[in-house]
C-alpha positions in Angstrom: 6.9 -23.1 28.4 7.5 -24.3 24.8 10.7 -23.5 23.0 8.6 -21.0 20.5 7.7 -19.5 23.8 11.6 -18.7 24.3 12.3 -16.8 21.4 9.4 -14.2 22.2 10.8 -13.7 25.7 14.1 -13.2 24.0 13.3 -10.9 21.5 11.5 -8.4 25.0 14.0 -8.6 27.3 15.1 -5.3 28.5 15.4 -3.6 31.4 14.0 0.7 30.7 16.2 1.4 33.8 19.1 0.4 31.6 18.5 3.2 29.1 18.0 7.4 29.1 15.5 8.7 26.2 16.5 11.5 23.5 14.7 13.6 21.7 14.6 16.1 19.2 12.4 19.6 19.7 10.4 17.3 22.3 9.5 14.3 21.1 11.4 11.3 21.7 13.2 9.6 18.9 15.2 7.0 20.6 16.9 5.1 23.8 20.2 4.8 24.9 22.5 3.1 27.2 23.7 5.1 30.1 27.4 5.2 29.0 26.3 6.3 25.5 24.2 8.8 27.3 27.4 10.2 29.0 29.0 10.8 25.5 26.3 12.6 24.1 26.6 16.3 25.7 29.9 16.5 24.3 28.4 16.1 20.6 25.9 18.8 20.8 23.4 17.2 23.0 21.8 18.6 26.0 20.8 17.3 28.8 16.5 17.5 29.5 14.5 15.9 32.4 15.9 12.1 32.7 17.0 12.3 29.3 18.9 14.0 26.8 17.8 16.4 23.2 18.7 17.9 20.3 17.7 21.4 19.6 15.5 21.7 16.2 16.6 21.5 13.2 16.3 20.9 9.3 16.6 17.2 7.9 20.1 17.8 6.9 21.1 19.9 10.0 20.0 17.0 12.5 21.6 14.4 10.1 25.0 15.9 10.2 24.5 16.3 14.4 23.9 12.5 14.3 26.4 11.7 11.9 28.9 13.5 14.1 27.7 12.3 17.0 28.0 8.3 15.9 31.8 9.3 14.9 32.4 10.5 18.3 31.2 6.9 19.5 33.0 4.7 16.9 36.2 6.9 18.2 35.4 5.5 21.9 34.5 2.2 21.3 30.8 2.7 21.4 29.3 2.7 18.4 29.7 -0.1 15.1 31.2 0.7 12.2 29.8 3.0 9.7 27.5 0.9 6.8 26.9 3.6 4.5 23.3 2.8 4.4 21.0 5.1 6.2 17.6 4.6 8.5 15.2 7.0 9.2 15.1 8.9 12.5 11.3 8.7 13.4 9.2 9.7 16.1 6.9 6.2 15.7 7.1 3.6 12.7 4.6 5.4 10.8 6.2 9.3 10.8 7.7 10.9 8.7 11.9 11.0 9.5 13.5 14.1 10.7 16.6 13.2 10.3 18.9 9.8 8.7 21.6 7.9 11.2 24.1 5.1 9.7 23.3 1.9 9.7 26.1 1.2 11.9 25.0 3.1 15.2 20.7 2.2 14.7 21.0 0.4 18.0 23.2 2.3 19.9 21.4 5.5 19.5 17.5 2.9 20.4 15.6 4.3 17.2 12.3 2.7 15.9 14.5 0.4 13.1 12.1 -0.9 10.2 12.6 -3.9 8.3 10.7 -6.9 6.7 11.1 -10.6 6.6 9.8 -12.7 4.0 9.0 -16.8 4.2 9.3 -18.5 0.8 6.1 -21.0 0.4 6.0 -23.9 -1.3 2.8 -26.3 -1.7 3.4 -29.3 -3.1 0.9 -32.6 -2.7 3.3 -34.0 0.4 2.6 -30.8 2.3 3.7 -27.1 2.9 7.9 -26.7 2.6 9.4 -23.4 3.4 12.6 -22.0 1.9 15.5 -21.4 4.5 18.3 -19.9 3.8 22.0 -19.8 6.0 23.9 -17.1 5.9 27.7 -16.5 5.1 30.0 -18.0 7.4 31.9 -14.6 7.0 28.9 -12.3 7.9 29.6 -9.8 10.1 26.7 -10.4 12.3 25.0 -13.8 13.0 27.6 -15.8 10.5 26.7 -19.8 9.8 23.0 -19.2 11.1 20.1 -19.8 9.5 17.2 -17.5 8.3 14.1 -16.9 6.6 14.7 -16.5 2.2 14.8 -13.1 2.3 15.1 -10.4 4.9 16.4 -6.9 5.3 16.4 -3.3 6.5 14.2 -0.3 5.5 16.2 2.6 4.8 15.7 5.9 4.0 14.6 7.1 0.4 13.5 4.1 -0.7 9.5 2.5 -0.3 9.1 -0.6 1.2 7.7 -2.1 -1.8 11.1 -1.3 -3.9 13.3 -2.5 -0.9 11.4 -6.0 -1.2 12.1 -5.9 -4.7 15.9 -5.4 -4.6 16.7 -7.6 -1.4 14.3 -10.4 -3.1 17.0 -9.8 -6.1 20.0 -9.5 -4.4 19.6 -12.0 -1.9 18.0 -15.0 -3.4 17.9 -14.1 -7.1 13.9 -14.0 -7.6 12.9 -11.7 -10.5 11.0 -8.9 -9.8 7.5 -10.0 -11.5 7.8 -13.3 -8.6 8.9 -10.8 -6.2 5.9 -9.0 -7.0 3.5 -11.1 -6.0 4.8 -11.6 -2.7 1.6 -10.9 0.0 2.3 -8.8 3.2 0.2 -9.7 5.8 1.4 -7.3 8.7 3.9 -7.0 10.7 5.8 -8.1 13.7 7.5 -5.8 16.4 9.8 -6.2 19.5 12.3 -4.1 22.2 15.2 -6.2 22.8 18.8 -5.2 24.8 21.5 -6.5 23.3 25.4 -5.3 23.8 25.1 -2.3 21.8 22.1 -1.0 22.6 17.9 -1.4 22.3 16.7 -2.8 19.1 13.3 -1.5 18.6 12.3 -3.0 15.4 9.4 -3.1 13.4 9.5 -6.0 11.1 6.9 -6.0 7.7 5.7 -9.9 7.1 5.2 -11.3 3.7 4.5 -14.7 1.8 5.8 -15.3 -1.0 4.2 -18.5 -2.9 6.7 -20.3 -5.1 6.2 -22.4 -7.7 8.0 -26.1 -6.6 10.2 -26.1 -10.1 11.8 -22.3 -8.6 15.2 -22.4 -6.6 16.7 -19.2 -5.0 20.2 -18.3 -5.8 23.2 -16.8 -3.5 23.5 -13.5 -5.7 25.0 -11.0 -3.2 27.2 -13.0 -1.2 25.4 -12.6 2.6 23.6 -16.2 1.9 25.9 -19.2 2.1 22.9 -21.6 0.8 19.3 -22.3 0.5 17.4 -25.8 1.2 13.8 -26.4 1.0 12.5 -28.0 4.3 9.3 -29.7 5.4 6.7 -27.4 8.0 7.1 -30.1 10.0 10.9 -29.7 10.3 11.3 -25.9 10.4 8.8 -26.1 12.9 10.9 -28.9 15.0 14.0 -26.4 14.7 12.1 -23.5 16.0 11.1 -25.1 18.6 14.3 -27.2 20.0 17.1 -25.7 19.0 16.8 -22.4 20.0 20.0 -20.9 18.9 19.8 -22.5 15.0 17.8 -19.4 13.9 18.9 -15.8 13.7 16.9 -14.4 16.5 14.4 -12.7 15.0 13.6 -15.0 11.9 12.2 -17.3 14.2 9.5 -14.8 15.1 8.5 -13.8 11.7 7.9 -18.4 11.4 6.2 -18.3 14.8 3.4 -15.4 12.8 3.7 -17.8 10.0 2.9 -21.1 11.6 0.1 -19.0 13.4 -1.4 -18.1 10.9 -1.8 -21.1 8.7 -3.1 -23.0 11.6 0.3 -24.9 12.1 0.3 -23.2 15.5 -3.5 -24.1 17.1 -5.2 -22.5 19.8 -5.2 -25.8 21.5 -1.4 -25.5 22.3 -0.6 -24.3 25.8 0.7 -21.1 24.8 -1.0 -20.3 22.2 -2.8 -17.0 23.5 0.8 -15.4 24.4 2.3 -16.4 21.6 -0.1 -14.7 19.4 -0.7 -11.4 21.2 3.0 -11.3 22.2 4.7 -10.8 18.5 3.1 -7.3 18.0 4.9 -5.6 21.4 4.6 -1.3 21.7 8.1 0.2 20.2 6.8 3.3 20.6 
């Protein structure tokens, strides 16, 4: 098994029997652990089948039920902090939400979570280099480890062409007309258990083709630094040191090095490695 192999593995390792569904008005919205599970019929959750609902509601009525329901979990221990940045509740990744959950309690409550990764391309006469960036050593999540040049949540109320936008600006510093022309060219998706919960994410994949004369800047603070590395040697990192990367970054390089042909179909695993970064959250 290659060490590219390892971090698709990774990224689907759960167990179902570890979690109970929830729904809302029948369909199922998300996946929890069983101890959150146990919390949720004293927040206004009932208990249906194997799993657990909310009654129907209006956007606002089912956002306060969640809202209240995450602060009963923060109180116990269960739940992150609050962000004070919002995700759509959805029934798949392409619904429309029925309600909005914080940031902070995504994983714990095992909804569909939306995001997009973006690799920074350069072409230069020497070869094809690739903008990485390292995040804050005081991050609250992942601190010191490295990750693609820009990267971030969907939330609600915003498209996903404006949330490229302002992360490309925030994070790295690249105008919006660059930004722009960055090329999305589909996505990438995984269930993975972690402490808190299931992540269920659907991640959106773009290029973005710099000119060799551009350098990204540390606006917002969550980036430490940016270097400009060789293919050759992003690819080396991916591959042997499996814990360099932020987890997921190094599946949105695997798609990358895919497709540009960095990744042949004469490597060993190159079938499940291709067919494996597109898993059912749903």
């Amino acid at each position: 098994m290659s060490g590219y192999l390892h971090h698709l593995r990774v990224c689907n390792t759960h167990d179902p029997a570890d979690y109970q569904s929830w729904s809302i008005g029948g369909a199922e919205v998300g996946l929890v652990p069983h101890a959150i599970a146990d919390k949720l019929p004293e927040c206004g959750f009932s208990r249906s089948g194997n799993g657990l609902a909310l009654p129907p509601g209006s956007f606002e009525e089912l956002s306060e039920k969640l809202a209240e329901a995450s602060e009963v979990l923060r109180d116990t221990g269960l739940a992150a902090k609050a962000r004070g940045e919002f995700y759509p509740v959805l029934t798949r990744p392409d619904a429309e939400p029925l309600a909005i959950i914080d940031r902070g309690a995504a994983t714990e409550f095992g909804i569909v979570n939306k995001g997009f990764h973006l690799n920074g391309i350069v072409r230069r006469v020497d070869g094809t280099f690739m903008w990485i960036a390292r995040r804050a050593k005081d991050k609250s999540t992942f601190p010191g480890k490295l990750d693609n040049m820009v990267a971030g949540g969907q939330p609600a109320g915003i498209s996903a062409f404006d949330n490229l936008l302002k992360e490309c600006a925030e994070e790295a510093g690249i105008p919006a007309e660059i930004a722009a022309t960055a090329r999305p060219t589909g996505i990438v998706s995984y269930r993975m258990a972690s402490s808190a919960g299931l992540r269920r994410h659907v991640m959106y994949i773009y290029d973005l083709e710099l000119d060799p004369d551009f350098v990204p800047q540390a606006v917002d603070g969550e980036v430490e630094s940016f270097e400009l590395l060789p293919i050759g040697e992003v690819m080396r990192i991916v591959e042997t040191e499996p814990d360099a990367f932020k987890y997921n970054c190094n599946l949105a390089i695997i798609d990358f090095l895919i497709r540009h042909g960095f990744i042949a179909p004469d490597h060993p695993d190159y079938f499940e490695l291709a067919s494996g970064l597109r898993r059912p959250v749903d």
